[in-house]
LOLUM-893993 format. One record per atom (N, C-alpha, C): residue number from 1; x, z, y. Coordinates in steps of 0.001 Angstrom, whole numbers. Layout:
ATOM    i     east       up    north
ATOM  NUM        X        Z        Y
...
***
This chain:
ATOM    i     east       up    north
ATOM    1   112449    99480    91422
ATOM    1   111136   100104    91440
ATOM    1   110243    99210    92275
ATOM    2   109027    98393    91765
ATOM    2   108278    98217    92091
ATOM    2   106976    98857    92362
ATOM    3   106178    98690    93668
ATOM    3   104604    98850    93371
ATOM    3   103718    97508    93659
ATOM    4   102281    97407    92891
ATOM    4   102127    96258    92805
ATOM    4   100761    96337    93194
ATOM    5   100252    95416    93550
ATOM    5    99301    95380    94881
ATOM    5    97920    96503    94286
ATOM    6    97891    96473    93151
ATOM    6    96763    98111    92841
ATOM    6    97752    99256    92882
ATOM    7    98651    98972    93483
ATOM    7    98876   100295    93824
ATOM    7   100212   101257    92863
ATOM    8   100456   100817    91475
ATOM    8   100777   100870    90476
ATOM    8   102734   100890    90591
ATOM    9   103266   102004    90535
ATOM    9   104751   102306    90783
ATOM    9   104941   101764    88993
ATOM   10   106229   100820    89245
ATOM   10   106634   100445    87798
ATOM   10   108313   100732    88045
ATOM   11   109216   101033    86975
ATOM   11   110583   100807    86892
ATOM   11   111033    99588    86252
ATOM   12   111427    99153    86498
ATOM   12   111565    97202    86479
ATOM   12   113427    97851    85892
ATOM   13   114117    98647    86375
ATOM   13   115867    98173    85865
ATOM   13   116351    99431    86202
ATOM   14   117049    99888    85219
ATOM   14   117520   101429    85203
ATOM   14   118991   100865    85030
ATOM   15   119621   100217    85704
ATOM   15   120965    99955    86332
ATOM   15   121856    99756    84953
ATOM   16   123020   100502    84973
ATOM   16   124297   100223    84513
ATOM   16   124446   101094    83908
ATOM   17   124813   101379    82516
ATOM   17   125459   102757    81567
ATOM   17   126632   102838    81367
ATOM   18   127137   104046    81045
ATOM   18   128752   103862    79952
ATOM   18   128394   105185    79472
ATOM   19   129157   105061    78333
ATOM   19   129177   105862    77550
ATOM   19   129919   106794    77978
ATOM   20   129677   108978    77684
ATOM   20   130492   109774    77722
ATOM   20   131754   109730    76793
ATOM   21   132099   108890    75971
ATOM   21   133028   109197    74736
ATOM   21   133259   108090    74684
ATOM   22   134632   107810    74461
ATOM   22   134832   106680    73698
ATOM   22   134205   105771    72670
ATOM   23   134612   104309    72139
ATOM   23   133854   103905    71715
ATOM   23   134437   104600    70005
ATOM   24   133503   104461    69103
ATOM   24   134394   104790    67848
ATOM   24   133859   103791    66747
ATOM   25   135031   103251    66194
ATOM   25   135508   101873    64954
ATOM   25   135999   100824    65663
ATOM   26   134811   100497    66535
ATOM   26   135400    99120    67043
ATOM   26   135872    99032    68063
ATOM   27   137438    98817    67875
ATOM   27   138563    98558    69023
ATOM   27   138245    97776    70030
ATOM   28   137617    96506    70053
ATOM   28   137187    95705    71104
ATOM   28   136384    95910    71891
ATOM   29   134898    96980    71055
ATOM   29   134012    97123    72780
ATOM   29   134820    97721    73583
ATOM   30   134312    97497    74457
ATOM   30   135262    98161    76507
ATOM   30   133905    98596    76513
ATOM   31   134480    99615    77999
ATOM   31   133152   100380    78860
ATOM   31   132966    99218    79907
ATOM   32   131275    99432    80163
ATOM   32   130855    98473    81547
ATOM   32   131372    98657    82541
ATOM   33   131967   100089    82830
ATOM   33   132250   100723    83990
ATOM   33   133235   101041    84092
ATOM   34   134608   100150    85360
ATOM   34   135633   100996    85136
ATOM   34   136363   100537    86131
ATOM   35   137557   101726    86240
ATOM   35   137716   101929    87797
ATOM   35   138216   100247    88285
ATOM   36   138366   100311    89441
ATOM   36   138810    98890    90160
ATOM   36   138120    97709    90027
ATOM   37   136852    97867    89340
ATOM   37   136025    97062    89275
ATOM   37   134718    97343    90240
ATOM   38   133968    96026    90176
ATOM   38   132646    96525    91413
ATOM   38   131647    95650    90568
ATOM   39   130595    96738    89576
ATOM   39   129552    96213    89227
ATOM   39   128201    96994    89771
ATOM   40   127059    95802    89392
ATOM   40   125865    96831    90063
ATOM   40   125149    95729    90840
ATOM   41   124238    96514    91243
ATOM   41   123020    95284    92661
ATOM   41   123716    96306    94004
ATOM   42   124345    95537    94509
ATOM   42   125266    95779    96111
ATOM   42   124304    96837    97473
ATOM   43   122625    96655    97114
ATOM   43   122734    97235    98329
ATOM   43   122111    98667    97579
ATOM   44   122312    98842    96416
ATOM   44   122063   100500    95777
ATOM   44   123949   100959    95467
ATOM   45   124458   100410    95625
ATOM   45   125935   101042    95278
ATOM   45   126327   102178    95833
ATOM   46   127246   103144    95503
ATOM   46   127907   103942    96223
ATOM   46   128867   103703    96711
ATOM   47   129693   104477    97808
ATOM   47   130220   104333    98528
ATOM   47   131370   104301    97422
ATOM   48   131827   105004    96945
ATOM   48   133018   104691    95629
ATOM   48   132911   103198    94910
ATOM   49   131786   102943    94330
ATOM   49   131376   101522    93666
ATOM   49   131845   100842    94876
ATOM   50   131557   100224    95337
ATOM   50   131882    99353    96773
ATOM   50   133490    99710    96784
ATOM   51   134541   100368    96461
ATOM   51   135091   100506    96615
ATOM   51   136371   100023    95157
ATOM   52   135484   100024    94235
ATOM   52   136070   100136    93225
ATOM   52   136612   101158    92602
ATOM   53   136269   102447    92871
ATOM   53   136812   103792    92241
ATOM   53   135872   104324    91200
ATOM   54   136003   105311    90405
ATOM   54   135606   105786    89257
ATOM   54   134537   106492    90297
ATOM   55   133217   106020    88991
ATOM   55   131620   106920    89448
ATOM   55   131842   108210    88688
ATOM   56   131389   109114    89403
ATOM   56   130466   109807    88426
ATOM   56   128641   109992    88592
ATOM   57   128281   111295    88227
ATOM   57   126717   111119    88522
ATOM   57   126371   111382    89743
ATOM   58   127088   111580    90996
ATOM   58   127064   111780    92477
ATOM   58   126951   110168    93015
ATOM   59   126986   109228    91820
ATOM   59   127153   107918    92383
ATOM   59   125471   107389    92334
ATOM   60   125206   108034    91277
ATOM   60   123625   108034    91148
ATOM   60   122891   108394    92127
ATOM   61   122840   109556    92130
ATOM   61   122581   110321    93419
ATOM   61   122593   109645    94800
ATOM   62   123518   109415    94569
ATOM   62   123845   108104    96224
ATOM   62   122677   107549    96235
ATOM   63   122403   106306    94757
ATOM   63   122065   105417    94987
ATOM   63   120310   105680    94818
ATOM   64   120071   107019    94152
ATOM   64   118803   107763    94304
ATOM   64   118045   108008    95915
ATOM   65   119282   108272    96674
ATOM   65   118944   108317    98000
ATOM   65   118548   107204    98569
ATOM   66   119386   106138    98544
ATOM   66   119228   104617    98957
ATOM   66   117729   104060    98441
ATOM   67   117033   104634    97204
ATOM   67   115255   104289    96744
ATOM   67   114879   104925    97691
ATOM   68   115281   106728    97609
ATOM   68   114636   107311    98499
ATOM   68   114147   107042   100496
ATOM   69   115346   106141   100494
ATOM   69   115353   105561   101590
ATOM   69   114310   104804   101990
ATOM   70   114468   103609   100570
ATOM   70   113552   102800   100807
ATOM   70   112296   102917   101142
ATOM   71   111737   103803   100080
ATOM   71   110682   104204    99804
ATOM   71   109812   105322   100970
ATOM   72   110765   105864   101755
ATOM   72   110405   106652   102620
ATOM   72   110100   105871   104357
ATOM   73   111047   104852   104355
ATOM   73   110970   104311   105367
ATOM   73   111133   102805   105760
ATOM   74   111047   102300   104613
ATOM   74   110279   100340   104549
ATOM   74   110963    99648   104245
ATOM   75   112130   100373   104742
ATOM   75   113442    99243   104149
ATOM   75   114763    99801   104178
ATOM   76   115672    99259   103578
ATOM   76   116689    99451   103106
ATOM   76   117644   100358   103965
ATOM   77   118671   101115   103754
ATOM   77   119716   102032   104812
ATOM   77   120677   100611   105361
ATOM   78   121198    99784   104036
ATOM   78   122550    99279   104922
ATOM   78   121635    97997   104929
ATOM   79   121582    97068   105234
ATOM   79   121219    95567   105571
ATOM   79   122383    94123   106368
ATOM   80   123332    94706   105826
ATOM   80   124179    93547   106260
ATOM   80   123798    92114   105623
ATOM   81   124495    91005   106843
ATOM   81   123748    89934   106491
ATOM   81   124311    89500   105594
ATOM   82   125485    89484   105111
ATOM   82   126043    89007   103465
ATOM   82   126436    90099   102763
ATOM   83   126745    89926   101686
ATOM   83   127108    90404   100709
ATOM   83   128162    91756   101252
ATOM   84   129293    91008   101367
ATOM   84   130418    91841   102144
ATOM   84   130295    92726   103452
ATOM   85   129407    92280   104075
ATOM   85   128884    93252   105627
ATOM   85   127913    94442   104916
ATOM   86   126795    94047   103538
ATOM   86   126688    95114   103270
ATOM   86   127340    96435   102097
ATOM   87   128577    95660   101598
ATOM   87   129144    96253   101090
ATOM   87   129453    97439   101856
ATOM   88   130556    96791   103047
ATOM   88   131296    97135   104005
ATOM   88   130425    98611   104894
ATOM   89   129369    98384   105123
ATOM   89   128471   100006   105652
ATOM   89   128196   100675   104680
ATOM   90   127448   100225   103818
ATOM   90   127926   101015   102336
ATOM   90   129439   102135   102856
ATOM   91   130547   101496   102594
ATOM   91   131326   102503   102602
ATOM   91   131945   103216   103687
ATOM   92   131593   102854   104975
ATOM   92   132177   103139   105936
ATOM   92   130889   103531   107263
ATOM   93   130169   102782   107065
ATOM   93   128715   103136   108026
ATOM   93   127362   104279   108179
ATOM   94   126713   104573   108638
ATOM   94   125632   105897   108342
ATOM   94   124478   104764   108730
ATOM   95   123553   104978   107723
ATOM   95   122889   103884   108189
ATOM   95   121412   104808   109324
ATOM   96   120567   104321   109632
ATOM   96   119502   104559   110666
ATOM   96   118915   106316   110456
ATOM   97   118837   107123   110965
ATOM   97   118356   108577   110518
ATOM   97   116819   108272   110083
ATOM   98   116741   108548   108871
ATOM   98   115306   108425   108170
ATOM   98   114380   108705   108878
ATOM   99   114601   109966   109674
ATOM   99   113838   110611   110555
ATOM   99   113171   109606   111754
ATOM  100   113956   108887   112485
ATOM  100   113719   108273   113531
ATOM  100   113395   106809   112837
ATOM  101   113455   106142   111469
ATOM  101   112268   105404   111097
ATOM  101   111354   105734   110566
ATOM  102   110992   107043   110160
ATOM  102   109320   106716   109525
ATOM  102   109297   108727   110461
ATOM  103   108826   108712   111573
ATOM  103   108389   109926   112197
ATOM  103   107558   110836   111548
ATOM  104   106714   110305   110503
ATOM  104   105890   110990   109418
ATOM  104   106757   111505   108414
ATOM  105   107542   111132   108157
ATOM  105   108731   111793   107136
ATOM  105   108585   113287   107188
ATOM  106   108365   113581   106273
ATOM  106   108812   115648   106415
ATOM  106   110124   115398   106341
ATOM  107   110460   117059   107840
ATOM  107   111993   117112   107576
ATOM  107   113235   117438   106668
ATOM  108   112446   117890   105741
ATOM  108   113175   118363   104457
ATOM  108   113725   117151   103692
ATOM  109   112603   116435   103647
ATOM  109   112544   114759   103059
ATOM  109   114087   114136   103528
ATOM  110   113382   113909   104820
ATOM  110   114540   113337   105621
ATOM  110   115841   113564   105516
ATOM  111   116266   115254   105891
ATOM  111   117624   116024   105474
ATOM  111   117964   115705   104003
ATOM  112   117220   116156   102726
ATOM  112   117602   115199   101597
ATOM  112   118015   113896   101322
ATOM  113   117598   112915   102118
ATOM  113   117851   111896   101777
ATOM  113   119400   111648   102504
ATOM  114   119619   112151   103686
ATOM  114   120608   112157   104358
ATOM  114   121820   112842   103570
ATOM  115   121505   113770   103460
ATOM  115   122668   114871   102217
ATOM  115   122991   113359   100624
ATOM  116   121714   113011    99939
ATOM  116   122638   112115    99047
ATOM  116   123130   110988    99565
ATOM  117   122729   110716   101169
ATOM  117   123662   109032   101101
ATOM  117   125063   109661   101954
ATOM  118   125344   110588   101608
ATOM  118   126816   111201   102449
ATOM  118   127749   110091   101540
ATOM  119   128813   110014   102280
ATOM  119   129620   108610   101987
ATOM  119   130658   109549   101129
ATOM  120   131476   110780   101056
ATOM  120   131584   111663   100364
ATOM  120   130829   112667    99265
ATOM  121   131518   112405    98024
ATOM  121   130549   112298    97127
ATOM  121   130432   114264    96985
ATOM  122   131381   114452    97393
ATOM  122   131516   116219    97476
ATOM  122   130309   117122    98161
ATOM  123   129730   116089    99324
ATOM  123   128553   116480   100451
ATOM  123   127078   116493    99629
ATOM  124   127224   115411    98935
ATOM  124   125948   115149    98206
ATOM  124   125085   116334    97294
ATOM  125   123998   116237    97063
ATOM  125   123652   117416    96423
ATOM  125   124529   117241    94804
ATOM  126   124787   118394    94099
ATOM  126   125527   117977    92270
ATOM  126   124589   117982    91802
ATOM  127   123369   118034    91625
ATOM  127   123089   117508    90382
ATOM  127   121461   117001    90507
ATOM  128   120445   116386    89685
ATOM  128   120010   115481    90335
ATOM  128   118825   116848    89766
ATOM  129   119058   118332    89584
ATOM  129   117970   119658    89627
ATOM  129   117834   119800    90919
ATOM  130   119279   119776    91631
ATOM  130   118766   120448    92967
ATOM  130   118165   119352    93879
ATOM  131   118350   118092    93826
ATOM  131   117818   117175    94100
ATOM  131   116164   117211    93952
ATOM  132   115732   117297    92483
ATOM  132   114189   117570    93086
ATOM  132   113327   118571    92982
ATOM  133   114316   120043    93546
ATOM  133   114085   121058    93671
ATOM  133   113473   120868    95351
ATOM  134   114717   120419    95825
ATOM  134   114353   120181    97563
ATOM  134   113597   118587    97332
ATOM  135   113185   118129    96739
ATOM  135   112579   116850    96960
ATOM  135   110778   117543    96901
ATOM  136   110482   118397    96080
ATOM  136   109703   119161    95178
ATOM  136   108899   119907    96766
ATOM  137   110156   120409    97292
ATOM  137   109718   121551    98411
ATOM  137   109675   120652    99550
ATOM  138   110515   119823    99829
ATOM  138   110205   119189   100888
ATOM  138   108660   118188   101134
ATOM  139   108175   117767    99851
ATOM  139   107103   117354   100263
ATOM  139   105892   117511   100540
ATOM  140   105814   119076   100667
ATOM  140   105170   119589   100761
ATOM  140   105195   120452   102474
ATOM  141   106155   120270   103272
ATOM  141   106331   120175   104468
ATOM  141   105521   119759   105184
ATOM  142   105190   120123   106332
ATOM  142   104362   119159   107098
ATOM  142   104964   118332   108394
ATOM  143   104668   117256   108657
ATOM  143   105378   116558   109231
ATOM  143   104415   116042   110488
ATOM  144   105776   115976   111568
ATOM  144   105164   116043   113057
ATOM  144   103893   114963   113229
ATOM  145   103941   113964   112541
ATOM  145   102978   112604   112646
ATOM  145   103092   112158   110966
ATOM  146   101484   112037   110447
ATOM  146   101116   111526   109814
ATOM  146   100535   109666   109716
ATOM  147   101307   109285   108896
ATOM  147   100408   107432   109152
ATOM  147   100278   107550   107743
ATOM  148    98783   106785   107365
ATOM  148    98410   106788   106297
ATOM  148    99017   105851   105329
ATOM  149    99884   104696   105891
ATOM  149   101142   103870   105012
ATOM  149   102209   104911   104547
ATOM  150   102551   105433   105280
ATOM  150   104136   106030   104986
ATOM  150   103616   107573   103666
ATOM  151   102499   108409   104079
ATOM  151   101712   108914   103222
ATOM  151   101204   108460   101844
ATOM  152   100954   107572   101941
ATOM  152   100056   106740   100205
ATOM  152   101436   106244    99484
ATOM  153   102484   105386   100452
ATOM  153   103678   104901    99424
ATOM  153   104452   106258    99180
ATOM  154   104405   107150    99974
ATOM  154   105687   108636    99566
ATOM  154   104487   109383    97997
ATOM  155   103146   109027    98311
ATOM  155   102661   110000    97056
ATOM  155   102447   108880    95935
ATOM  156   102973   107418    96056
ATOM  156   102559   106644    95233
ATOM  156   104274   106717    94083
ATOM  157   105079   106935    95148
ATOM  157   106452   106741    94564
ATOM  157   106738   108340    93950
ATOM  158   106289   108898    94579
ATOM  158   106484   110420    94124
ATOM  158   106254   110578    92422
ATOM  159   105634   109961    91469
ATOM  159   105539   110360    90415
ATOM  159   107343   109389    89661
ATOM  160   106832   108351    90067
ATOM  160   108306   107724    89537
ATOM  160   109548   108379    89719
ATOM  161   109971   108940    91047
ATOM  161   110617   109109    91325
ATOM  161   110954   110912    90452
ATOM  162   110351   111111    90296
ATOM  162   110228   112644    89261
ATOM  162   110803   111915    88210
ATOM  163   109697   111006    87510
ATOM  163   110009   110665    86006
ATOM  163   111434   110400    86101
ATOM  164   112264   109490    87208
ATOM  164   113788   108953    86731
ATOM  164   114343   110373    87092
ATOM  165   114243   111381    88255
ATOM  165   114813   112676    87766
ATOM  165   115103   113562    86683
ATOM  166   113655   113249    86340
ATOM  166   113744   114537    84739
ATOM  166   114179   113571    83555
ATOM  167   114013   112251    84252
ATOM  167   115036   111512    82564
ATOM  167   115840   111222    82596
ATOM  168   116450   111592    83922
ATOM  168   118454   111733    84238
ATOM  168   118792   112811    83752
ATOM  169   117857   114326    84028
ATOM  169   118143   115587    83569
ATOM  169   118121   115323    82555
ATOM  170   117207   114958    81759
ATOM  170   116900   115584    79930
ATOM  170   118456   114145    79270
ATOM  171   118312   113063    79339
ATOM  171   119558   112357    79146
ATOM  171   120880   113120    79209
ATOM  172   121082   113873    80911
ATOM  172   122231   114344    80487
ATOM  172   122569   115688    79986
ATOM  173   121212   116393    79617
ATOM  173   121588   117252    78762
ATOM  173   121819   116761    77392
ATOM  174   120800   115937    76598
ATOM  174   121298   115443    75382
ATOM  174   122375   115088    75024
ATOM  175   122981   114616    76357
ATOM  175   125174   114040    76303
ATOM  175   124318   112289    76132
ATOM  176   123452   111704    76154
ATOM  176   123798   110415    76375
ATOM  176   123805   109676    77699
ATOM  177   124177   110361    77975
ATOM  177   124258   109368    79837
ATOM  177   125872   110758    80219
ATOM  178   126869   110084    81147
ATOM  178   128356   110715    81754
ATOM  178   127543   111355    82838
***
């Protein structure tokens, strides 16, 4: 997710798919996704991906939090200096409390974002309704300190960040997205 200097939220890469079902005729396609493997851009992964274990849509979610991160507070949760250091907090680290980088954050905001980057995928919110049910209510919170940066990028990202919700929802009701 980009924004670009008018201001303008774009989705530039909607990640990695596999199919719910097998493939059917042709014996040779494989799925993109599969366990013991580690695909993806490293510092949106989940704590399972990093690991090499089977995703499901809690892996999304993770990595929904990790935008949300971004987007809420300037930069990234894990930031290790290579590859492997940020794998490595990825699965084992908590990265900075949202709260205590962007103080303008509503606390609802904050607690959401914290609930999907739980390193246990069981903690996380299930499904990406209740996700912007409390994303929905939380921004509408008021928050102890307002700065007019952290304000303009949370209402600039706020529409994108709906659209990839409700087109994770409506996808996985249709059955084409696991």
């Amino acid at each position: 997710i980009m924004v670009t200097d008018a201001g303008i939220v774009k989705v530039l890469d909607f990640g990695l798919a596999k199919t719910s079902t097998p493939p059917v005729g042709d014996i040779t396609q494989t799925a993109l996704t599969m366990a013991g493997t580690v695909q993806g851009t490293p510092a949106y992964m989940s704590p399972e991906q990093v690991k090499g274990e089977i995703e499901d849509w809690r892996s999304d979610i993770f990595s929904f939090g990790v935008i949300l991160y971004e987007l809420s507070c300037g930069r990234r949760p894990f930031t290790g200096a290579t590859l492997r250091a940020t794998m490595s907090q990825i699965a084992h680290e908590e990265p900075p409390d949202p709260a205590s980088c962007n103080p303008a954050l509503p606390p609802k905001v904050a607690a959401l974002i914290v609930k999907c980057l739980r390193k246990e995928r069981e903690g996380r919110p299930q499904s990406m309704v209740d996700v912007a049910a409390a994303l929905t209510e939380g921004a509408h919170a008021p928050a102890t300190k307002r700065s007019r940066f952290s304000r303009r990028v949370f209402l600039l990202a706020a529409p994108a960040g709906a659209a990839a919700i409700w087109g994770g929802v409506w996808l996985s009701r249709t059955g084409r997205m696991s």
